[in-house]
C-alpha positions, -999 to +999 in steps of 0.1 A: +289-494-791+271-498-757+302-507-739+316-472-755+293-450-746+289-466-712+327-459-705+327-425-718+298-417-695+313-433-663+349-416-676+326-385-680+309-388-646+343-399-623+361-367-639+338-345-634+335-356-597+370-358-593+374-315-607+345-310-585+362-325-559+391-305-566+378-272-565+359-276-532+391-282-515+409-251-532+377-233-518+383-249-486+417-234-482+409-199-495+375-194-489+370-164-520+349-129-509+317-125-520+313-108-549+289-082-568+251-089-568+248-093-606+214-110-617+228-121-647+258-142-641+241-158-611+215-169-634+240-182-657+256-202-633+219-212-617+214-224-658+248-241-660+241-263-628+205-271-642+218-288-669+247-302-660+227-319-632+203-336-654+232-349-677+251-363-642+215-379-636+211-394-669+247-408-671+247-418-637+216-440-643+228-453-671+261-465-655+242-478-630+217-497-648+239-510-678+279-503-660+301-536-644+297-519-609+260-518-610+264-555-620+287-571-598+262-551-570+232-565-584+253-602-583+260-602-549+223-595-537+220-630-550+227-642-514+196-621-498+159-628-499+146-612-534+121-589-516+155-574-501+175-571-529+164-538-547+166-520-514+204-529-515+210-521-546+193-486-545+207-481-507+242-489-524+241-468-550+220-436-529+249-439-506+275-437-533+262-410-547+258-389-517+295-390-513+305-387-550+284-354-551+294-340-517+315-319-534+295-306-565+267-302-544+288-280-517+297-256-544+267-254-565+247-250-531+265-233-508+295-216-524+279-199-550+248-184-527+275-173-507+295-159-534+265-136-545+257-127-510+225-148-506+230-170-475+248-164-443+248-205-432+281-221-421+297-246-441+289-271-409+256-261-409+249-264-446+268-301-441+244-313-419+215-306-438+229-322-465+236-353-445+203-350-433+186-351-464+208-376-478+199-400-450+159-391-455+162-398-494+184-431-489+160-442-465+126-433-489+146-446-520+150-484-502+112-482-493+100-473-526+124-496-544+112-523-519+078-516-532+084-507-567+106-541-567+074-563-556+055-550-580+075-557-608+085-591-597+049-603-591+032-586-619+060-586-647+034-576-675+007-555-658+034-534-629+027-500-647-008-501-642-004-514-603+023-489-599+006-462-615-027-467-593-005-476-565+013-435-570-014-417-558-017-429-523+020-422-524+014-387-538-014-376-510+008-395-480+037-376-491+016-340-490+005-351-453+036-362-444+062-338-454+047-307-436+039-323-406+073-342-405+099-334-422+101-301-431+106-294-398+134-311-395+149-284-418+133-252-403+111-237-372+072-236-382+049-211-358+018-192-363+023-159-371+004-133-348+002-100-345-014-071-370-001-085-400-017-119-386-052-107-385-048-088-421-037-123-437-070-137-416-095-116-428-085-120-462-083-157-463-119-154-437-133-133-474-127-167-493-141-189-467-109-205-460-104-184-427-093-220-409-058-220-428-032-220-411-006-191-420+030-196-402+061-184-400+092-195-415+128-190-404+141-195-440+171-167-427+186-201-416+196-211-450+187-180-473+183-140-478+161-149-502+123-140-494+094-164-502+061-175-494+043-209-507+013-232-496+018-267-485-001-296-476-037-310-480-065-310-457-062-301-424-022-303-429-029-274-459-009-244-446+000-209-460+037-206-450+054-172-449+087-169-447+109-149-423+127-132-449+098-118-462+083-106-432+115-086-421+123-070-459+086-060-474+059-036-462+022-051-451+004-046-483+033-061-502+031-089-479-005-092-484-004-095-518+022-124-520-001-141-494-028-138-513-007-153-541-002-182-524-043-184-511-051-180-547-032-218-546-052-227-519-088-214-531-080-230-562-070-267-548-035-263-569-018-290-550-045-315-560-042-305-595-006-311-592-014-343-575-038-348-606-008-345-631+016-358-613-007-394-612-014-393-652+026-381-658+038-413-636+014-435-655+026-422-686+063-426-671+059-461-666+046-473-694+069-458-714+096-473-696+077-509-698+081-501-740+112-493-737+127-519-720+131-554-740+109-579-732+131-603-728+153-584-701+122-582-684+118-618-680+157-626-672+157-603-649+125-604-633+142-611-598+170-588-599+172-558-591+192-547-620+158-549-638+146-521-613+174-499-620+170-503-660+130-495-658+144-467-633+165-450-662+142-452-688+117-435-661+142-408-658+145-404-698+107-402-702+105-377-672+128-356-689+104-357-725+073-347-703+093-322-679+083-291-704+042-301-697+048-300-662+059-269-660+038-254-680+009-263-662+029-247-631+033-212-649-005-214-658-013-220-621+012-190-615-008-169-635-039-173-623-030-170-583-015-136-599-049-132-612-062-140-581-046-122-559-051-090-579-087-098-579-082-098-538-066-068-530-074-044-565-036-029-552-019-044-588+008-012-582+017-028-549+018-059-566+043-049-588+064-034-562+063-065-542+078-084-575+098-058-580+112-058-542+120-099-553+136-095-578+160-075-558+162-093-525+163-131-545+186-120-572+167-129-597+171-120-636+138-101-651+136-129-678+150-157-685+163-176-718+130-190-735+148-221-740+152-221-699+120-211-692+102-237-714+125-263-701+125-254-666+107-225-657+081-231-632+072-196-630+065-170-654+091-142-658+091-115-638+091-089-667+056-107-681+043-108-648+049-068-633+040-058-671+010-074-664+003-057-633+017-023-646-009-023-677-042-035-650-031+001-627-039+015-658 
């Protein structure tokens, strides 16, 4: 039976590559017009690639954790030191499929934002971001499975605890790193100045958190879409605005979104997140500890096969906690709402400033409640400009 439903989901996973592939080069060739700006069918499709990208991710882990490929791999790291042989395994398989998505992830991505009028990028520029990325994440996935690997190895019984108190570090390097680092790899950081500069000040000066830095974003260079968001801890905590926003929305509208995002700040909502990310990925370990056999785990103990079997049940238990997770995040939404009406008492320019999102990002006033308890990160619009429509009351 395991044999079965392994082939089906590799038989599953190379067709759907190979259609994917497919289309892409009929799109390559005759490159469709963009199309009507219709909320609804562009959160269909936004749904449909949801889903179908945690079934490729689930299958694909599976194949790769239980397939022949994954274990003819996992044979010939025999012939490297065992502290090396995770990282080839996950290098291998990162690198397979970066090119085996290429072309799901150039349609789902590019052609489709492009298709509902949401991103003037070129096709070579949107390729070397992806390549870009792809390189970043192979190169992270070896380190982490070079850890992760160690841990396992040396501490067969007791890894999830180690590797659960070993995630924070990880969690609070990663918030220090990325903004300084990477992100702008992606996209051009600077301070904003100007009017508009010293309005966002005074506010944040009001909360004593005057010292944040507030930049600007050119997010144009991959999206019309306009945002804002906080990122970082510490002295790396930053209140980032993007360019898209600036250029579409009037100064009060602006304001309030900012103070959206300093209600994150004021409230320390990346540490929370850090917080729950730590207890999720100590309940994500153990689980996969349970579910493992014990007795692959001592077979295996110095192959990396073992890594990529605790790595799917990881996924599998991710998935089961996913709904918490977001959850938490729509609760955090609602109060930097809360707080940002509290900051500015303007809840009619608030709405208008959702409203004006809604517009500009294409987005559908509310979404399935299956999606949004699934997936939604952020309450729907319609809850959230009712809200603000009943406090102008």
């Amino acid at each position: 039976m395991r044999d079965l439903l392994l082939g089906g989901a590799a038989g599953m996973l190379a067709g759907y590559a190979a259609w994917q592939a497919v289309r892409a080069l009929s799109v390559l060739r005759n490159p469709s017009p963009a199309g009507p700006k219709d909320a609804r069918a562009y959160g269909r499709s936004r749904r449909r690639i949801a889903v179908a990208s945690i079934v490729q991710t689930l299958a694909g882990s599976a194949v790769s954790a239980y397939g022949p490929l994954a274990e003819r791999i996992d044979a010939a790291t025999c012939g490297v030191p065992v502290w090396l042989r995770p990282a080839l395994l996950a290098t291998s398989l990162s690198v397979a499929d970066t090119i085996a998505g290429l072309p799901g992830a150039y349609l789902d991505d590019y052609v489709l934002e492009r298709r509902y009028g949401l991103t003037e990028q070129t096709s070579d520029a949107w390729l070397t971001e992806y390549l870009k990325g792809a390189a970043l994440s192979t190169g992270l996935t070896a380190v982490l499975a070079t850890l992760f690997g160690a841990v396992v190895r040396k501490a067969p019984r007791t890894w999830p605890a180690i590797a659960g108190a070993g995630t924070l570090p990880l969690f609070v390097l990663g918030n220090i790193v990325v903004p300084l680092y990477v992100m702008p790899l992606f996209n051009r950081f600077e301070p904003l100045e100007g009017p508009l500069e010293i309005r966002l000040r005074a506010l944040a000066t009001s909360y004593g958190v005057g010292d944040a830095d507030i930049l600007r974003m050119d997010m144009s260079k991959q999206t019309k879409k306009a945002n804002a968001f906080v990122t970082g801890i510490g002295s790396t905590h930053r209140i980032v605005v993007g360019d898209t926003l600036l250029e579409h929305f009037t100064d009060d509208e602006i304001e309030f979104v900012v103070a959206h995002e300093l209600g994150h700040y004021v409230a320390k909502d990346t540490w929370r997140l850090i917080g729950l990310g730590e207890a999720l990925a100590f309940t994500v370990f153990l689980c996969a500890n349970a579910m493992l056999p014990r007795g692959q785990r001592e077979v295996l103990r110095d192959r990396p096969l073992l890594r990529a079997r605790l790595l799917l049940w990881m996924q599998v238990a991710s998935q089961v906690l996913r709904p918490a997770l977001v959850a938490f995040s729509r609760s955090r939404e609602w109060a930097a709402d809360r707080f940002a009406l509290q900051a500015t008492h303007a809840p009619a320019v608030g709405a208008r400033a959702f409203k004006r999102l809604r517009a500009q990002n294409l987005a559908e006033d509310e979404q399935p409640a299956w999606y949004e308890f699934l997936f939604g990160s952020h309450p729907s619009l319609k809850a959230r400009i009712e809200a603000l429509d009943k406090s102008a009351l």
